[in-house]
OpenMM code with the backbone's topology and positions (N, CA, C; nanometers):
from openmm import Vec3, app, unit

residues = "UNK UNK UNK UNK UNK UNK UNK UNK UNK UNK UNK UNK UNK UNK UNK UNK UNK UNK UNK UNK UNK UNK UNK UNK UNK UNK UNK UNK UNK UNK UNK UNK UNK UNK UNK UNK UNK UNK UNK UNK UNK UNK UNK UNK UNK UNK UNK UNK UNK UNK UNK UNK UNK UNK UNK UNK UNK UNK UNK UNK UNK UNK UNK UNK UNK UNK UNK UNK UNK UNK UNK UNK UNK UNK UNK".split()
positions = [
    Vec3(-1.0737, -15.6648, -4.4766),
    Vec3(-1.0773, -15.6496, -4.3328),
    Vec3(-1.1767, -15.7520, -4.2777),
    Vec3(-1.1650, -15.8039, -4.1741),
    Vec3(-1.2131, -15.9133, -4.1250),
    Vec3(-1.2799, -15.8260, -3.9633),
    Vec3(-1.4262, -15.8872, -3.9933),
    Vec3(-1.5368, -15.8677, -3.8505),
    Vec3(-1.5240, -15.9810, -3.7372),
    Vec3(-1.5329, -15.9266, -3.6374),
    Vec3(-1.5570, -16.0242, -3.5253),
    Vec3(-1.6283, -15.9276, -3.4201),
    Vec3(-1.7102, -16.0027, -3.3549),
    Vec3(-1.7956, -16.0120, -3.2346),
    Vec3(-1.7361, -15.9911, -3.1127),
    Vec3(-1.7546, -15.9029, -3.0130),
    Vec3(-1.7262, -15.8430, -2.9069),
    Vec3(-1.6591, -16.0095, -2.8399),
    Vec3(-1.7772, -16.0793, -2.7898),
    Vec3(-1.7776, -16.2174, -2.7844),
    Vec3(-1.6857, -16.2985, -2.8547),
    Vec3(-1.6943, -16.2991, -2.9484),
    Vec3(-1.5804, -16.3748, -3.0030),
    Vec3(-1.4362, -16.3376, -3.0022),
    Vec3(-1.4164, -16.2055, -2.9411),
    Vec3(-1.2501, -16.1508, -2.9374),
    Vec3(-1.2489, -16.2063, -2.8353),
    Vec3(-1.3412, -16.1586, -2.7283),
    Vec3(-1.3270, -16.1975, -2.5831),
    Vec3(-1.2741, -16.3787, -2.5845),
    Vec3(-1.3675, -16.4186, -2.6339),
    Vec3(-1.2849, -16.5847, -2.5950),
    Vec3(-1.1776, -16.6555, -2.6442),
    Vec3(-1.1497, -16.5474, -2.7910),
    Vec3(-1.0150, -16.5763, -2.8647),
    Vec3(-0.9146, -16.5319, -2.9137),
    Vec3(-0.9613, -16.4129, -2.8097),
    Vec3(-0.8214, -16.3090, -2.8119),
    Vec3(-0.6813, -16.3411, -2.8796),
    Vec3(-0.6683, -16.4433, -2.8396),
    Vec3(-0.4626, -16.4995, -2.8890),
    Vec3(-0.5205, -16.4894, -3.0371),
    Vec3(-0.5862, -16.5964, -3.0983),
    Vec3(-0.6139, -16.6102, -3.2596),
    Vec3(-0.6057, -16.4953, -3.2879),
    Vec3(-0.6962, -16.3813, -3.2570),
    Vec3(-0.6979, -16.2512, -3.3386),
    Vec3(-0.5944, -16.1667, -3.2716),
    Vec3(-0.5385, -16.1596, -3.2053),
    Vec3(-0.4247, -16.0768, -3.1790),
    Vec3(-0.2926, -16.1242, -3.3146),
    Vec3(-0.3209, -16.2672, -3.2660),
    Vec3(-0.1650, -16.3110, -3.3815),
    Vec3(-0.2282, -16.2753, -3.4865),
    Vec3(-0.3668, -16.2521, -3.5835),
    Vec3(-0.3828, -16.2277, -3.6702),
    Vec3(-0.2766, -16.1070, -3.7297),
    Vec3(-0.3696, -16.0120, -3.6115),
    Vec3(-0.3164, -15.8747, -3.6191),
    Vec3(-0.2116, -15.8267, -3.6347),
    Vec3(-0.1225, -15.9167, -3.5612),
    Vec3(0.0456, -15.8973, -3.5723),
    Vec3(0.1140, -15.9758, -3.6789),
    Vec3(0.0181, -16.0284, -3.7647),
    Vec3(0.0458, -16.0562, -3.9175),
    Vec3(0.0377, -15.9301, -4.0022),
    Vec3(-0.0295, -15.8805, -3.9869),
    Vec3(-0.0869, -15.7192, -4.0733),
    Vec3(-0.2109, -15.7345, -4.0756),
    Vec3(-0.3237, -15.8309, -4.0475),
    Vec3(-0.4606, -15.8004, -4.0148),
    Vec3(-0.5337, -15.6828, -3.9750),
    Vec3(-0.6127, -15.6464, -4.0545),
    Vec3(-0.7080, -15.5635, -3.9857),
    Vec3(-0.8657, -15.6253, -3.9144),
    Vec3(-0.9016, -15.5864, -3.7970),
    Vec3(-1.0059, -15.6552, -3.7362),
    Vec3(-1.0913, -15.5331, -3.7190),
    Vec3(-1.2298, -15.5592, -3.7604),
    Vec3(-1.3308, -15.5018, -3.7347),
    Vec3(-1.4192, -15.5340, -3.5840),
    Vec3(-1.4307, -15.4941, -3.4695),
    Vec3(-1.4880, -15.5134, -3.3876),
    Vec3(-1.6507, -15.4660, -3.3802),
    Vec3(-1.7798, -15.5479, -3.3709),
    Vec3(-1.8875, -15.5155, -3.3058),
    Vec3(-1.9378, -15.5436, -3.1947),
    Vec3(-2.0620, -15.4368, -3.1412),
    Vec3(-2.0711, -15.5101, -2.9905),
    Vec3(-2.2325, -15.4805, -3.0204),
    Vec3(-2.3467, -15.5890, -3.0300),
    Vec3(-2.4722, -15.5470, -3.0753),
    Vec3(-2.5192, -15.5060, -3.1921),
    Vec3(-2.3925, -15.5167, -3.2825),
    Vec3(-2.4413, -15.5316, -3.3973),
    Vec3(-2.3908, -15.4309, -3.4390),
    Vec3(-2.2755, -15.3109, -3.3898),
    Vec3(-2.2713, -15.2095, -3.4140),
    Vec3(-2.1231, -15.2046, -3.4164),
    Vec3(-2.0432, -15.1414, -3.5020),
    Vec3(-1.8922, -15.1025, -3.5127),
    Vec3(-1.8525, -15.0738, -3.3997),
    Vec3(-1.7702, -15.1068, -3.3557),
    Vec3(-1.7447, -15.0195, -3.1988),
    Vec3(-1.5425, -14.9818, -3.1805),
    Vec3(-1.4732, -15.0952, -3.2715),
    Vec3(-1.3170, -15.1004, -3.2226),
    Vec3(-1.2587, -15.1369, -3.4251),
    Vec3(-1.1524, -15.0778, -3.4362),
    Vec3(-1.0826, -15.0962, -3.5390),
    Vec3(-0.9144, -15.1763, -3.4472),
    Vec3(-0.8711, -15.2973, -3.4628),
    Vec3(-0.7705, -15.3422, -3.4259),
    Vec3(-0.6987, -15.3524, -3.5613),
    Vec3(-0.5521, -15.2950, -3.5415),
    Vec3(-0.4612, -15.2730, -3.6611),
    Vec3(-0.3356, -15.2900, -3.5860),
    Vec3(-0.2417, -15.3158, -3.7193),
    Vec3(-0.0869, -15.3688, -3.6159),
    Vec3(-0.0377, -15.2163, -3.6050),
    Vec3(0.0892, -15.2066, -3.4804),
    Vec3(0.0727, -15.0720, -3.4921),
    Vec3(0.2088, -15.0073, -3.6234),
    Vec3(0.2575, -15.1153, -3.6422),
    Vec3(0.3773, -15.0703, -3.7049),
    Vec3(0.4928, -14.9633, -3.6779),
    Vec3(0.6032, -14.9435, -3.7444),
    Vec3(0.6734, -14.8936, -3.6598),
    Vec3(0.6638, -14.7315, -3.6925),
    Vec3(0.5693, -14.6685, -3.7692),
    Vec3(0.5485, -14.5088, -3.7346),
    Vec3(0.4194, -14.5194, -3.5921),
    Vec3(0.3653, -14.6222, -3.6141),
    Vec3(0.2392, -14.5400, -3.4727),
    Vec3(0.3458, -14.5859, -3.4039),
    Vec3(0.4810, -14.6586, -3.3603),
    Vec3(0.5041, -14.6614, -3.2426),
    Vec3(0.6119, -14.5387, -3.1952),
    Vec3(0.6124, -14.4396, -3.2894),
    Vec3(0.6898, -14.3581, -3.2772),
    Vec3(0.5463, -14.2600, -3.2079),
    Vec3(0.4348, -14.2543, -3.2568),
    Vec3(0.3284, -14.1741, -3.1774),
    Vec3(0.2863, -14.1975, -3.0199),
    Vec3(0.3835, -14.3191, -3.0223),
    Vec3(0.3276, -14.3616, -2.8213),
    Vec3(0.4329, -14.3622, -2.7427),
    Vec3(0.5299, -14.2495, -2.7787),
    Vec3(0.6866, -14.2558, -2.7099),
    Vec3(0.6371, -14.2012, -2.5538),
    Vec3(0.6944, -14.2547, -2.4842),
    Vec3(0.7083, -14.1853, -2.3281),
    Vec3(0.6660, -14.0327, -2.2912),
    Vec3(0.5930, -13.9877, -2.2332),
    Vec3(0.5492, -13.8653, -2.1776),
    Vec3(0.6865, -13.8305, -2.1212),
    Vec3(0.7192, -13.6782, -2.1343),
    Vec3(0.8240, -13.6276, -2.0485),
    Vec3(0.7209, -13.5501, -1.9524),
    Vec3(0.7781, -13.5202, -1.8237),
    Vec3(0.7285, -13.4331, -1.7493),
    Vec3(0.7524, -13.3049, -1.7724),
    Vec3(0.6298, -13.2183, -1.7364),
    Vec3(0.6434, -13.0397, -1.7148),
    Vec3(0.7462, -12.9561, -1.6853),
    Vec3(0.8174, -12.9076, -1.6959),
    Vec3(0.9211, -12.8256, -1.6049),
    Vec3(0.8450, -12.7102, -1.6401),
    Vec3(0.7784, -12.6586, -1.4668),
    Vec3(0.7528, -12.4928, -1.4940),
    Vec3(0.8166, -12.4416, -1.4179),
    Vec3(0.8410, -12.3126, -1.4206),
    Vec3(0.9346, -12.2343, -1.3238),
    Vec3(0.8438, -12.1377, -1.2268),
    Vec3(0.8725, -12.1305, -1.1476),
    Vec3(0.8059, -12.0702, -1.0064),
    Vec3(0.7424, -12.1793, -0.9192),
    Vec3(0.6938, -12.1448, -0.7822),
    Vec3(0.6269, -12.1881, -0.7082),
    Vec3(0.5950, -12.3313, -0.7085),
    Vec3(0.5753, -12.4277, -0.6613),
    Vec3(0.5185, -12.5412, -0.6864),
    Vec3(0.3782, -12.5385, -0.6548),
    Vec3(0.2873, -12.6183, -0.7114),
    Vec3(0.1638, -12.6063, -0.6405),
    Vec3(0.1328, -12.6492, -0.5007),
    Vec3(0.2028, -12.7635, -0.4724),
    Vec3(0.1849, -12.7855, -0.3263),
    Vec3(0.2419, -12.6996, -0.2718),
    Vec3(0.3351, -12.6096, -0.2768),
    Vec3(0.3648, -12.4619, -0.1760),
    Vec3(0.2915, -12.3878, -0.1929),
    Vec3(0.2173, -12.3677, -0.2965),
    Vec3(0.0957, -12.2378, -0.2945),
    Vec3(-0.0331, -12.2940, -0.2075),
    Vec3(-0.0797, -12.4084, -0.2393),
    Vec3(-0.1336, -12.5016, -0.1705),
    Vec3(-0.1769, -12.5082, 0.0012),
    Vec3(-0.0375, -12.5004, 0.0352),
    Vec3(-0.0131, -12.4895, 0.1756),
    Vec3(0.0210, -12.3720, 0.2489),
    Vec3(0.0696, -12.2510, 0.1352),
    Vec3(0.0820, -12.1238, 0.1772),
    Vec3(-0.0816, -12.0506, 0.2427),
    Vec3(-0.1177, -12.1181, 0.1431),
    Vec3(-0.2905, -12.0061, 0.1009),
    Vec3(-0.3783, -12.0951, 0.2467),
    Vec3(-0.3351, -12.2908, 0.2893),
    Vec3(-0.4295, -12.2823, 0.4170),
    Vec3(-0.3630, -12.2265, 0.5048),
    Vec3(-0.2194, -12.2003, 0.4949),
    Vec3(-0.2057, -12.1483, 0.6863),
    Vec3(-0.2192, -11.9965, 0.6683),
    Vec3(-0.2336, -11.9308, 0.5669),
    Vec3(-0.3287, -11.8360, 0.5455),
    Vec3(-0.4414, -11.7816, 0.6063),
    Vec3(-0.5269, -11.8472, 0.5859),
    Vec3(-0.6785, -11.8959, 0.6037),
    Vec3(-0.6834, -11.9377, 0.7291),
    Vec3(-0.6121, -12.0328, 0.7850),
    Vec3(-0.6182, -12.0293, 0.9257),
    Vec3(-0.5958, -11.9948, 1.0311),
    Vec3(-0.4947, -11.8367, 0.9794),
    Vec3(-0.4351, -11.7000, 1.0687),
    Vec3(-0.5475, -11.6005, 1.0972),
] * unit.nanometer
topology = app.Topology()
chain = topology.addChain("A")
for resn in residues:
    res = topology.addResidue(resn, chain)
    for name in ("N", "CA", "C"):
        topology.addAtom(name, app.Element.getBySymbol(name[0]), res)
């Protein structure tokens, strides 16, 4: 695994990105200290970052309870 400097990703981002998308692993520090692991993601993590579906709950919406409860309050 290969180290690089906060600083040094920053100004050469492309180099170590294409590393990465070779199969590189990059060690990131910032002060001297571990801070970022950059890894390719391959194709199981990209099955871990599939699209959010939305909620379906049943009853009420919140903006109708929302607006029920001020004209409520203001009767």
């Amino acid at each position: 695994m290969k180290t690089v400097t906060f600083t040094e990703l920053r100004h050469r981002a492309k180099k170590y990105f294409d590393a990465v998308e070779r199969g590189e692993m990059l060690e990131v520090f910032r002060h001297g200290k571990p801070v970022a692991l950059l890894m390719p993601v391959g194709e199981r993590g990209l099955a871990r970052w599939r699209r959010a579906q939305p909620l379906k709950l049943s009853g009420a919406s919140l903006s109708q309870a929302i607006r029920t409860e001020r004209a409520e309050t203001r009767s």
